[in-house]
MIKEZA-256260 format. One line per 3 residues: number of its first residue (from 1); their letters; for each residue x, y, z of C-alpha. Coordinates in Angstrom, 1 decimal, padded with zeros to 4 digits, always signed. Layout:
# residues N
NUM> a> X,Y,Z ~ ...
END
This chain:
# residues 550
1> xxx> +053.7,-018.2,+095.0 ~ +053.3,-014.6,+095.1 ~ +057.2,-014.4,+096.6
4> xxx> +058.2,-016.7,+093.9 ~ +056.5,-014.3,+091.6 ~ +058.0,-011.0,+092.7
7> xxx> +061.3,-012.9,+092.8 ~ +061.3,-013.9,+089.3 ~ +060.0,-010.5,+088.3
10> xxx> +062.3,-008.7,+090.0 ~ +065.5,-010.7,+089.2 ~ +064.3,-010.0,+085.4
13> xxx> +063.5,-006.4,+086.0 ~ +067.8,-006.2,+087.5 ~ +069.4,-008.6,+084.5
16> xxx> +067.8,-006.1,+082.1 ~ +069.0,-003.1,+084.2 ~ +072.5,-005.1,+084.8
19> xxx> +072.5,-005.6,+080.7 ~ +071.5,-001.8,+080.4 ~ +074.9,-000.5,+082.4
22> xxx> +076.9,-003.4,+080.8 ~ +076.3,-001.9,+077.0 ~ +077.1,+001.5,+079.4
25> xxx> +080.5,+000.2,+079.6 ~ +080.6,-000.6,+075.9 ~ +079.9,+002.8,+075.2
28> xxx> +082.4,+004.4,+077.5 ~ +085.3,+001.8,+076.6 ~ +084.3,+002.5,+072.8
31> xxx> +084.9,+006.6,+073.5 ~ +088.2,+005.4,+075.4 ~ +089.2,+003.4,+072.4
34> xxx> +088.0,+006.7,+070.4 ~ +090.5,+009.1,+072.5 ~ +093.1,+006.1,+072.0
37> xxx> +092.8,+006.7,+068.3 ~ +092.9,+010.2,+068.0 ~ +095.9,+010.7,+070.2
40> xxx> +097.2,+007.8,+068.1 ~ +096.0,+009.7,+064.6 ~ +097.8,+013.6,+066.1
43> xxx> +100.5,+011.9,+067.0 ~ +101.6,+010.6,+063.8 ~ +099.8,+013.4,+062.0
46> xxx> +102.4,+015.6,+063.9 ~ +105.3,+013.3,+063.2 ~ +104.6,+012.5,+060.0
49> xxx> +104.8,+016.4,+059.3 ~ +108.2,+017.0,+061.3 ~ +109.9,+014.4,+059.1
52> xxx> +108.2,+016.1,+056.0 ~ +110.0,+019.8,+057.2 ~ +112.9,+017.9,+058.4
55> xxx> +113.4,+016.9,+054.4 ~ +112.4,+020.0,+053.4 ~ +115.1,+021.6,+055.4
58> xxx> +117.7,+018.4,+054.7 ~ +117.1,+019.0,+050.8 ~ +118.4,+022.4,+051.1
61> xxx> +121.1,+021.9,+053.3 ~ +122.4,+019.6,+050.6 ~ +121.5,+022.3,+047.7
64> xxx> +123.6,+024.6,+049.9 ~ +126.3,+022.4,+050.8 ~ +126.7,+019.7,+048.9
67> xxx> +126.9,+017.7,+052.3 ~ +126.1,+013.7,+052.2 ~ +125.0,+013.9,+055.6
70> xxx> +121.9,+015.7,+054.5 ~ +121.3,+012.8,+052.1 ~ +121.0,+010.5,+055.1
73> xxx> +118.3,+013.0,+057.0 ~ +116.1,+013.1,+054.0 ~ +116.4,+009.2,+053.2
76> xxx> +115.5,+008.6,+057.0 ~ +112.9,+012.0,+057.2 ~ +111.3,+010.8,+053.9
79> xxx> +110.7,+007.0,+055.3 ~ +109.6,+008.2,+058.5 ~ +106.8,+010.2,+056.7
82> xxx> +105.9,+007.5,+054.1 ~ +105.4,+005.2,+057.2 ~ +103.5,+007.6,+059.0
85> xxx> +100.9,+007.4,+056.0 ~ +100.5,+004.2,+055.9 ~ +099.9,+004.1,+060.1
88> xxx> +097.2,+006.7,+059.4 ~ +095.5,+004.4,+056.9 ~ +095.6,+002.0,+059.1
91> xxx> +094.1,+003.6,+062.2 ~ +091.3,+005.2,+059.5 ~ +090.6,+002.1,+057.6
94> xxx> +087.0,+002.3,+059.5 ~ +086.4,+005.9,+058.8 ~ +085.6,+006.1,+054.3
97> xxx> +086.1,+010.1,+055.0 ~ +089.1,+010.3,+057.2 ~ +090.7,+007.9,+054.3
100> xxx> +089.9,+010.6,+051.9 ~ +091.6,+013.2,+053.5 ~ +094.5,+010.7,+054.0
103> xxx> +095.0,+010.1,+050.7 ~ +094.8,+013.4,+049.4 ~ +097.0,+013.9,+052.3
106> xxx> +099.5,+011.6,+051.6 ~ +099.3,+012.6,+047.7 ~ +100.9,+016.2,+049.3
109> xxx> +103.4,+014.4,+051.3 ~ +104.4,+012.5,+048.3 ~ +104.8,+015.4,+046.4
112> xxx> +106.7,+017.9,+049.0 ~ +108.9,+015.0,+049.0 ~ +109.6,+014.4,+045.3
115> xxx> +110.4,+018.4,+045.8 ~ +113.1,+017.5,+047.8 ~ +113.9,+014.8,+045.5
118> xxx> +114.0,+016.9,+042.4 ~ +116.1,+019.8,+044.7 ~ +119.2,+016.9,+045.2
121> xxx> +118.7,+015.9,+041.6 ~ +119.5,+019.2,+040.7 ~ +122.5,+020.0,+042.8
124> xxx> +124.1,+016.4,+042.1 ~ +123.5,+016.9,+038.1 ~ +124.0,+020.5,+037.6
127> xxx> +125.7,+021.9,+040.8 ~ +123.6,+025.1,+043.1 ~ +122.6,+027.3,+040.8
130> xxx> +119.9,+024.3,+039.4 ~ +119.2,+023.2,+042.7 ~ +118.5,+026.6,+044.0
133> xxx> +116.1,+026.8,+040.6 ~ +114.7,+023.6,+041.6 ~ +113.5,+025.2,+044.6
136> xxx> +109.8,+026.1,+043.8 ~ +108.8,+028.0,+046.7 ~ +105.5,+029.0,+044.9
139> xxx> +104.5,+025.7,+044.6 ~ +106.0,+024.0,+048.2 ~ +104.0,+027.0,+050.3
142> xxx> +100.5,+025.7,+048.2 ~ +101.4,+022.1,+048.9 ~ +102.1,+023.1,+052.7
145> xxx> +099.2,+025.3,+052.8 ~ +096.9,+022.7,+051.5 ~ +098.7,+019.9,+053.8
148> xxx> +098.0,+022.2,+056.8 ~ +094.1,+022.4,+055.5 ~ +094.0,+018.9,+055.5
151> xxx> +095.7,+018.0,+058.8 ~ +093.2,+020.5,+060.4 ~ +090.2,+019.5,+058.8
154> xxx> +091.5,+015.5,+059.8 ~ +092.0,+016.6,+063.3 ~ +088.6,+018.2,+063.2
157> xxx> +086.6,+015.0,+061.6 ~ +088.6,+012.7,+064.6 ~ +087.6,+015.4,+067.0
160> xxx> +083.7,+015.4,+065.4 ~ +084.6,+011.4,+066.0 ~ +084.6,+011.5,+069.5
163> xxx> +082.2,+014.2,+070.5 ~ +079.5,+011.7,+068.5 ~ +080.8,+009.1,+070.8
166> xxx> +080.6,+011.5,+073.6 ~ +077.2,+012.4,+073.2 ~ +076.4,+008.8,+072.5
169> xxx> +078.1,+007.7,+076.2 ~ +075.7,+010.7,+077.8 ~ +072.9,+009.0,+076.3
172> xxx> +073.0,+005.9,+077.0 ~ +074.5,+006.6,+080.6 ~ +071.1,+008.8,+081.0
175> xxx> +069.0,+006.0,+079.6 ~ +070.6,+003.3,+081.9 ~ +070.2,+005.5,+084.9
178> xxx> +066.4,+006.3,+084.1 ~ +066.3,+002.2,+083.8 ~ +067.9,+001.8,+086.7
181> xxx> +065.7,+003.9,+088.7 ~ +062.6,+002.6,+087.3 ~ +063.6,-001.1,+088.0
184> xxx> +064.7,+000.0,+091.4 ~ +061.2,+001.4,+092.4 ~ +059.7,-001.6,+090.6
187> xxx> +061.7,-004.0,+092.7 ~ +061.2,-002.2,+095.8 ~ +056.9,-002.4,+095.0
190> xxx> +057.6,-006.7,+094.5 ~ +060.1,-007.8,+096.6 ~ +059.0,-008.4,+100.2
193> xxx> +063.1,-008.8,+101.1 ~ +064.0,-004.9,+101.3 ~ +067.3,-005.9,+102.0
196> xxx> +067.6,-007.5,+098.1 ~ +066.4,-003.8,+097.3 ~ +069.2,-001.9,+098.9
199> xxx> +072.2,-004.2,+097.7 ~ +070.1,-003.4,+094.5 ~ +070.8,+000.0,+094.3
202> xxx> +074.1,-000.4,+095.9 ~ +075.2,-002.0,+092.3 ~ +073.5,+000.9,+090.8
205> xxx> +075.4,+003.6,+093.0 ~ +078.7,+001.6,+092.4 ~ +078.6,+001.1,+089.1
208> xxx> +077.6,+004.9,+088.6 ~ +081.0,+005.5,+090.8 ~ +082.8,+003.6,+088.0
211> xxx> +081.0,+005.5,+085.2 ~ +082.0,+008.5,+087.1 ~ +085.8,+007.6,+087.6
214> xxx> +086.0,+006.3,+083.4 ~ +084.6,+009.3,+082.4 ~ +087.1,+011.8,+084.8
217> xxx> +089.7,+009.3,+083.5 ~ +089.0,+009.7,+079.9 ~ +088.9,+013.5,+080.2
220> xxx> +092.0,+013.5,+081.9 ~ +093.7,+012.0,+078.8 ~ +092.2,+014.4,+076.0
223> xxx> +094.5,+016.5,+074.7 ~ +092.2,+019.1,+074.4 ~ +091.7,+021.7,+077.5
226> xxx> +088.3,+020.7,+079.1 ~ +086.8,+023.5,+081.9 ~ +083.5,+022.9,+083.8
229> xxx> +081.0,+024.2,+086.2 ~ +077.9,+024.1,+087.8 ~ +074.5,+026.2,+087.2
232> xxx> +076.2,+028.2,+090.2 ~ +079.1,+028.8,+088.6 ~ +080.7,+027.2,+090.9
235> xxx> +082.5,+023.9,+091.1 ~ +084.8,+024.8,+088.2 ~ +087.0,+021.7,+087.2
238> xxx> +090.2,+021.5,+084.7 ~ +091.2,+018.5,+083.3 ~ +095.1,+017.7,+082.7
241> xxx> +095.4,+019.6,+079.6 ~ +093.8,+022.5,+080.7 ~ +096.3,+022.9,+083.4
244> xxx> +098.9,+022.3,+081.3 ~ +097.8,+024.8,+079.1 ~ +097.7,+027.2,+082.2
247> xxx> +094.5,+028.5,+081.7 ~ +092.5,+029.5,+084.7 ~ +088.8,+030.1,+085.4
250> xxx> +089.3,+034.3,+084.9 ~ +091.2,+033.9,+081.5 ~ +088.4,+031.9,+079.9
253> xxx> +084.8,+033.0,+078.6 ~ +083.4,+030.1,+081.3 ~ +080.7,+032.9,+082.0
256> xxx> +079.6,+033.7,+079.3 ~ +078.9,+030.3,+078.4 ~ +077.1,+029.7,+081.4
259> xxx> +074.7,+032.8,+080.3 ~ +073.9,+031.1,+077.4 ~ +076.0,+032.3,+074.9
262> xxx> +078.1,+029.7,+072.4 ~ +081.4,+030.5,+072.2 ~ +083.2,+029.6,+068.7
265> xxx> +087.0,+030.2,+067.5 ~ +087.6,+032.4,+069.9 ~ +091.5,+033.4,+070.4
268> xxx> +092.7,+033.8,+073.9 ~ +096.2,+034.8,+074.9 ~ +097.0,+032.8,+077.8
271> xxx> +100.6,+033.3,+079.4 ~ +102.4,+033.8,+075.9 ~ +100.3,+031.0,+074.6
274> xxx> +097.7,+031.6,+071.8 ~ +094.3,+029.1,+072.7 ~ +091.5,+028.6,+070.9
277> xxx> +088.4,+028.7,+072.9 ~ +085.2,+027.0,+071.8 ~ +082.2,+026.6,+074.5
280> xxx> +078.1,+026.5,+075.5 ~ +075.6,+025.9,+078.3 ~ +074.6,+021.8,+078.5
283> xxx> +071.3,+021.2,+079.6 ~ +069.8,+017.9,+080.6 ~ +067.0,+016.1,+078.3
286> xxx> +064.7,+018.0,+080.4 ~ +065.6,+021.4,+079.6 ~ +067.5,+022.0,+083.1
289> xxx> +070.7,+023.7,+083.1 ~ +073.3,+021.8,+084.6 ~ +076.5,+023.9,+084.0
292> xxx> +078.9,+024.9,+081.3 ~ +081.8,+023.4,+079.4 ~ +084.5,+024.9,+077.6
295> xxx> +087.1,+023.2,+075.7 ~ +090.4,+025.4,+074.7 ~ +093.1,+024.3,+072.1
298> xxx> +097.0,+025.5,+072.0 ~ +097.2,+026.6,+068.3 ~ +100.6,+028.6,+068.9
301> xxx> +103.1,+026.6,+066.9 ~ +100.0,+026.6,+064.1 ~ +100.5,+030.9,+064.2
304> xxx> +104.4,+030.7,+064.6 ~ +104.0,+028.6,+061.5 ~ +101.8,+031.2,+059.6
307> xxx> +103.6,+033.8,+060.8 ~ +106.3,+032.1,+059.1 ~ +105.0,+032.3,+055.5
310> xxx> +103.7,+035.4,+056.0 ~ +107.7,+036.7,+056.6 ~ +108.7,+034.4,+053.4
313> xxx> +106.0,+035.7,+051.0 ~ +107.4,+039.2,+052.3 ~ +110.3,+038.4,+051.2
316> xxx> +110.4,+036.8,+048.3 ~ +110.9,+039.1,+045.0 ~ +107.9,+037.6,+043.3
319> xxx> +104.8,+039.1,+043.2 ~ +102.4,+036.8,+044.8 ~ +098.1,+037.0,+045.1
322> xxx> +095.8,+034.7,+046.5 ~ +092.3,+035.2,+044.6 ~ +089.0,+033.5,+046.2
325> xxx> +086.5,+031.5,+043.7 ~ +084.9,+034.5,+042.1 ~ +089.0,+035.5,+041.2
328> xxx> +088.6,+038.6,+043.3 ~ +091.8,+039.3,+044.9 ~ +092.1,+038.7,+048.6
331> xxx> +095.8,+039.1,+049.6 ~ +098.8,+040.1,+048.2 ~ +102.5,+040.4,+049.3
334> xxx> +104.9,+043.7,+048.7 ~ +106.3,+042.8,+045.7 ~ +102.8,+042.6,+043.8
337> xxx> +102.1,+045.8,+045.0 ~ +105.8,+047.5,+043.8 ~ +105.8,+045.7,+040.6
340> xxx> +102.2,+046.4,+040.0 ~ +102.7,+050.0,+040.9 ~ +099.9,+049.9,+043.7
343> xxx> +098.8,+049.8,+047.4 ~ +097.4,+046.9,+049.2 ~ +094.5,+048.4,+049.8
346> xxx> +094.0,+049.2,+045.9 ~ +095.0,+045.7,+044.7 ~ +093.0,+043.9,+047.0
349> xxx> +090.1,+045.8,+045.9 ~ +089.8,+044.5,+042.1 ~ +089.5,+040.7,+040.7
352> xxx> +090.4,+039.7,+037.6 ~ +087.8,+040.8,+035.8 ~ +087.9,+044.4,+036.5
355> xxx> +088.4,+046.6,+033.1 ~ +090.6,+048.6,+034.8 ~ +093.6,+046.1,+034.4
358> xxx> +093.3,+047.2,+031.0 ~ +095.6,+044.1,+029.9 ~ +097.1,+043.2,+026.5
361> xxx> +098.6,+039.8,+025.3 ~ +102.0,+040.2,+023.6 ~ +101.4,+041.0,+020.0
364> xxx> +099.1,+043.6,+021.4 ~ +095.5,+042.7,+021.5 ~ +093.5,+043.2,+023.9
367> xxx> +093.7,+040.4,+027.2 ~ +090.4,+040.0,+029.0 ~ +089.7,+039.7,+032.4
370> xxx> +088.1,+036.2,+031.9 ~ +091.1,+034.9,+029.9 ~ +093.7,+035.9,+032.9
373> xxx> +095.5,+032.8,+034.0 ~ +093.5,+032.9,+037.3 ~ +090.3,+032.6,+035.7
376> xxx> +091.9,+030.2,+033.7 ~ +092.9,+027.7,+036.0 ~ +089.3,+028.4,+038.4
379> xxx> +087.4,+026.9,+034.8 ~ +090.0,+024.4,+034.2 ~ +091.4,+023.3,+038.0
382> xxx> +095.1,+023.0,+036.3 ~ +098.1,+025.1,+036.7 ~ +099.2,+027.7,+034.0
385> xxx> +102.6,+028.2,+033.2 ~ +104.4,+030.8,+031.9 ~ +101.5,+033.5,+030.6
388> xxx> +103.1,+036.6,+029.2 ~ +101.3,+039.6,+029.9 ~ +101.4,+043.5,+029.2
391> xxx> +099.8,+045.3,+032.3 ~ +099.7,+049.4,+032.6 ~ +100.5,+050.3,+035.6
394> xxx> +098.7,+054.0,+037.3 ~ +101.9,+056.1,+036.2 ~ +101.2,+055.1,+032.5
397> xxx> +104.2,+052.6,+032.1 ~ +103.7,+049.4,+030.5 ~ +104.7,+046.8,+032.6
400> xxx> +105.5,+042.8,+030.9 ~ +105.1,+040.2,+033.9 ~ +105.3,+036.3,+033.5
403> xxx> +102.2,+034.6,+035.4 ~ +101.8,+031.2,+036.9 ~ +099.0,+030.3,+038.7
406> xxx> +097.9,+027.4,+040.8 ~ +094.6,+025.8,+042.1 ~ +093.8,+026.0,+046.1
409> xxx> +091.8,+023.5,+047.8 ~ +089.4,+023.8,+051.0 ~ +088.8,+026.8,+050.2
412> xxx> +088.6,+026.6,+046.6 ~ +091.0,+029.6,+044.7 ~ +094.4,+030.5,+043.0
415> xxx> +097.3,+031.4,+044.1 ~ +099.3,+034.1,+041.2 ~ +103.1,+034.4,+041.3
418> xxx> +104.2,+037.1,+038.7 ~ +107.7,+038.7,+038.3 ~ +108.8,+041.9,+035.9
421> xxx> +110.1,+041.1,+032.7 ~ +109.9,+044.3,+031.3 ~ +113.6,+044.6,+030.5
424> xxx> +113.8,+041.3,+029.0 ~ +110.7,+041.9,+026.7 ~ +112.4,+045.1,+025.4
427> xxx> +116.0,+042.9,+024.8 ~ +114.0,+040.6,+023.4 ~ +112.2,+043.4,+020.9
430> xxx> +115.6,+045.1,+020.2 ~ +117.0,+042.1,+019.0 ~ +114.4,+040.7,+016.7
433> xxx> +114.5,+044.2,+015.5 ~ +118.4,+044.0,+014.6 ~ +117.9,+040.8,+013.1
436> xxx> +115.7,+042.0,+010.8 ~ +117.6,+044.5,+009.8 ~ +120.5,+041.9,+009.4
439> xxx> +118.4,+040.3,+007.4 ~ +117.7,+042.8,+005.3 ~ +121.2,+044.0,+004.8
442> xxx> +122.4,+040.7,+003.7 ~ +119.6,+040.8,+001.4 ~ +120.4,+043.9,-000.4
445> xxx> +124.0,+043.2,-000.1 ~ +123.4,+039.5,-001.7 ~ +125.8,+038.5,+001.3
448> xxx> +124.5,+035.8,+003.6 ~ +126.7,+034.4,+006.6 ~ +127.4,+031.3,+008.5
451> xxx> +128.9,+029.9,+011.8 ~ +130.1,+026.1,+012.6 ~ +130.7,+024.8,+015.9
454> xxx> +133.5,+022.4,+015.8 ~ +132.6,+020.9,+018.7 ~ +129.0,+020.2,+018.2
457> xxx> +129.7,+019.9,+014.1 ~ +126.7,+022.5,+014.1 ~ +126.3,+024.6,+010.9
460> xxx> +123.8,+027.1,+010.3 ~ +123.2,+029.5,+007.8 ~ +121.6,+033.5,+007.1
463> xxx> +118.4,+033.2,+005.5 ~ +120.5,+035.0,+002.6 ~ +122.9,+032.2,+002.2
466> xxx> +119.7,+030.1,+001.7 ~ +118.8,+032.5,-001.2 ~ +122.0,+032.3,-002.9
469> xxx> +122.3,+028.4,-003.1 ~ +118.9,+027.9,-004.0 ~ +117.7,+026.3,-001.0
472> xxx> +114.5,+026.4,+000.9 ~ +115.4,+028.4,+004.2 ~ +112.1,+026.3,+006.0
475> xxx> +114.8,+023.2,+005.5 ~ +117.2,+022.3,+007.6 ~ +121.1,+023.0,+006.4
478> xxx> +122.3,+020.5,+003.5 ~ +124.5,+018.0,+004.2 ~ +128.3,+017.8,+003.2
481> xxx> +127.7,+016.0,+000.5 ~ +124.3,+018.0,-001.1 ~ +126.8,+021.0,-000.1
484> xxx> +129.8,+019.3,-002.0 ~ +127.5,+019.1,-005.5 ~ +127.2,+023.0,-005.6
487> xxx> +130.6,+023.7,-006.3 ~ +132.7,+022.9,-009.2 ~ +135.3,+020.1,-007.7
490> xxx> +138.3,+022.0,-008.2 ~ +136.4,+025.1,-006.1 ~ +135.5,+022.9,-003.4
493> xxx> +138.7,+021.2,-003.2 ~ +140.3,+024.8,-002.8 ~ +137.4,+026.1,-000.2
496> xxx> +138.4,+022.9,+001.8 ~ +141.9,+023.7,+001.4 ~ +141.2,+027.3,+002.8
499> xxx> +139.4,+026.2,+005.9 ~ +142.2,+023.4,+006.5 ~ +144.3,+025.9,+006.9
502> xxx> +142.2,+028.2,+008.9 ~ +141.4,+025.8,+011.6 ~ +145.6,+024.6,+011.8
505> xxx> +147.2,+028.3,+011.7 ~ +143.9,+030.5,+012.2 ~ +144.6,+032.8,+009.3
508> xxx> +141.6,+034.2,+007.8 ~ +140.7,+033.3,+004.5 ~ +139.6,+034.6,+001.1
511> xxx> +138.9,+032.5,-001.9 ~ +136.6,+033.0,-005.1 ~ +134.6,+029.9,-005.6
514> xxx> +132.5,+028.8,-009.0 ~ +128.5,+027.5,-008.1 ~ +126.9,+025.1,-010.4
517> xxx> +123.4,+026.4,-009.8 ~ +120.4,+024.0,-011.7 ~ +120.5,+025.8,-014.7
520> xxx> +123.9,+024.4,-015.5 ~ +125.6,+028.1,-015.5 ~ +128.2,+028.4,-013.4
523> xxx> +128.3,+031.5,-011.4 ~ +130.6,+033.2,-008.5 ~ +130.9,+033.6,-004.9
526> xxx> +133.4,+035.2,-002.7 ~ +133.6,+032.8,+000.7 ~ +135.7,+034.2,+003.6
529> xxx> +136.1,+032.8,+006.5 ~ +137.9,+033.7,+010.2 ~ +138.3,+031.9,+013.4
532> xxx> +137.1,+032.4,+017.3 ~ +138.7,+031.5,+020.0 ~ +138.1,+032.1,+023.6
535> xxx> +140.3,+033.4,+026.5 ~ +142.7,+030.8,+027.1 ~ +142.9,+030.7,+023.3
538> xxx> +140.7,+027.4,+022.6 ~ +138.4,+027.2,+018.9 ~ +135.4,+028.2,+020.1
541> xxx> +133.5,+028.8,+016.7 ~ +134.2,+029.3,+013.0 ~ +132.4,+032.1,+011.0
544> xxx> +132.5,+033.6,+007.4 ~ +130.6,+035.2,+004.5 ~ +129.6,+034.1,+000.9
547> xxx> +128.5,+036.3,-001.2 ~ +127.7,+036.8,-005.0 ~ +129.9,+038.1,-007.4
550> x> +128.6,+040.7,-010.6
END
């Protein structure tokens, strides 16, 4: 009875133990089927954004070029990237976060490629010069810059994925062995067969082999560099990518991790390659050391790329600032700090709501600091358009820039393009100035003046002319007929007459012409008229004069 017993006992004591390692196995295949995914989720992550630049750089082609074949790289870039999308929803449909960045994600995909969209638009409609307009580089480097934010922080939430399921494996491979030794030494007190005992543990030791070979297997095919090594410091183990990588125990911070220390972002230069080093001690549940890990991540092609931009903001003419969420300024390319009139260092030191600026809107009052467009669109989170604004500079000019500004997300912040318009603004002055004085001269002259566009049939009028026929100059020009009523019929028989034969033989005309003004007195008007024609001698416009006779 007692064998029967012990038997039972112990044949319970090893399906529990058997059922521990078997949810084991669950665990490790679920990290496998983790790693699966996130190699699946990088790899389309990193398609998805080749297809995007490939468009990008198809579009331009096109603007440049006028080629059709470019046509056919950004119909075939743009489905490839749309597709990729919908793959990543797919692989995230578990994951209510990841799907957040995705869609946010795919609402910058979307809109780089409605960029490249709007960039063929313009060249088929309009020809270069449009398309070349069309080219928003302002607003393309914050949709890239955001889309690279996103793509990192979704390759860090997979990554914070599978080091939960790592941890999770560890666990429940310590638990089962801890079962697995208890039941053993349970088995060994009951069962009176020691030979059941040993083919016992047997399955034990085997099935730890297995764990042992998944879990050398499954760090094999991270793409991430994975470095280990005993308390000693010895045993030191790379995984595939770490190799690959080229990366060997004297380039990496392995000791100092081993010493306790936890290593974060730290950049290595590793045979030409820049690597991103992140690493601690692991202890077990106990407390005891058993080694160090380090895991190290290629970011070069991520530098090359901001290395990039950085060359592109160099060189763009517009003045360009980033400013953080309290609008102080943070960075700033050359043509800021030339149109602006100041160093890096001094630019970078003030935010937008520093008195110094010293800033006036453009019928001269004063512009403050929390009005700037900046501040602007950090209260509103929408992009300002087109802000005019009078800036002195530290040599006493006034400077007149035009200001857009866009939101930034992850970190929160603006991004401020600006260029000089100084020049314009003063053309601009000058010649509201001499139409005043136009104005004014007609007035005193009792002269006003008009121009007609044959091929538009447009007709406008001085603000004199209004004066003299007694029309409102808020009001749009009469028509013929409400024109026809002012005149006496036989004068504006012979003013028709006059500009008949002005627009067959081009003479210039002069006739005297009799009003019939409300009060029912007639009155007179001197009307000439001339034509303009343009080089290869076409009728570009009609002009003349009307004015009051004593």
């Amino acid at each position: 009875m007692k064998g029967l017993v012990g038997f039972g006992v112990s044949a319970a004591a090893l399906l529990v133990a058997a059922a521990s390692q078997y949810a084991t196995l669950q665990s490790l295949a679920g990290i496998d089927r983790r790693l699966a995914q996130t190699s699946a989720v990088v790899d389309v992550i990193d398609s998805s954004l080749t297809a995007v630049r490939e468009v990008e750089s198809a579009s331009r082609g096109y603007a440049a070029t006028g080629d059709d074949r470019f046509l056919e790289q950004v119909k075939s870039g743009a489905k490839q990237a749309r597709a990729g999308m919908e793959t990543l929803r797919s692989l995230a449909k578990a994951n209510p976060r990841e799907l957040q960045i995705i869609e946010r994600l795919d609402g910058n995909v979307n809109r780089l490629l409605n960029s490249a969209d709007q960039v063929i638009g313009a060249k088929r409609d309009k020809g270069a010069s449009a398309a070349s307009e069309a080219i928003q580089e302002s607003v393309r480097l914050k949709l890239m810059i955001e889309t690279l934010n996103l793509i990192d922080w979704l390759k860090d939430e997979e990554n914070t994925q599978i080091e939960a399921q790592v941890a999770e494996g560890r666990e429940a491979a310590r638990l089962a062995s801890l079962l697995t030794a208890v039941v053993t030494l349970f088995a060994l007190g009951l069962i009176v067969l020691g030979w059941k005992s040993i083919r016992a543990r047997q399955a034990a030791e085997l099935a730890l082999r297995k764990e042992q070979e998944f879990n050398a297997v499954a760090l094999e095919c991270l793409q991430e560099g994975i470095l280990t090594c005993d308390p000693e410091g010895g045993k030191i183990q790379l995984n595939r990518s770490a190799q690959t990588i080229g990366a060997t125990p004297e380039q990496v911070p392995l000791a100092r991790t081993l010493a306790g220390e936890r290593v974060r972002g730290l950049e290595l230069n590793i045979a030409g390659r820049v690597v991103l080093a992140n690493g601690q001690p692991v202890f077990s549940g106990t407390g005891q050391k058993l080694g160090a890990i380090l895991s190290s991540h290629d970011i070069t092609e991520r530098q090359r790329t901001e290395e990039r931009y950085r060359k592109v903001l160099a060189a763009m003419s517009e003045g360009v600032t980033v400013q953080n969420e309290n609008g102080e300024i943070i960075a700033c390319n050359a043509s800021a700090c030339r149109i602006l009139g100041m160093t890096e260092e001094q630019l970078t030191s003030r935010g937008s709501k520093d008195p110094e600026w010293r800033a006036i809107r453009q019928d001269g009052s004063p512009f403050p600091g929390e009005d700037h467009p900046s501040m602007e669109v950090l209260k509103t989170r929408r992009s300002v358009k087109n802000v005019r604004m009078g800036l002195p500079r530290p040599d006493g000019c006034l400077t007149w820039l035009s200001i857009n500004a866009e939101p930034l997300e992850n970190p929160f912040g603006v991004v401020v393009t600006f260029v000089d318009i100084t020049d314009n603004k003063r053309a601009e002055d000058a010649l509201r100035d001499r139409e005043a004085e136009l104005r004014e001269a007609q007035r005193l002259a009792g002269v006003g003046s008009w121009a007609w566009e044959p091929a538009t049939d447009d007709l406008h009028w001085s603000e004199e002319l209004y004066r003299i026929f007694g029309v409102d100059p808020s009001l749009p020009v009469p028509p013929r007929e409400q024109r026809r009523a002012m005149f006496t019929a036989e004068s504006y028989a012979r003013g028709e007459d006059a500009l008949r034969e002005l627009l067959r033989s081009g003479t210039p005309y002069e006739v005297v012409l009799e009003l019939v003004p409300a009060t029912g007195q007639p009155c007179r008007v001197v009307a000439r008229g001339e034509a303009v024609y343009d080089d290869q001698g076409n009728l570009r416009r009609v002009r003349g004069t009307v004015g009051r006779l004593e």
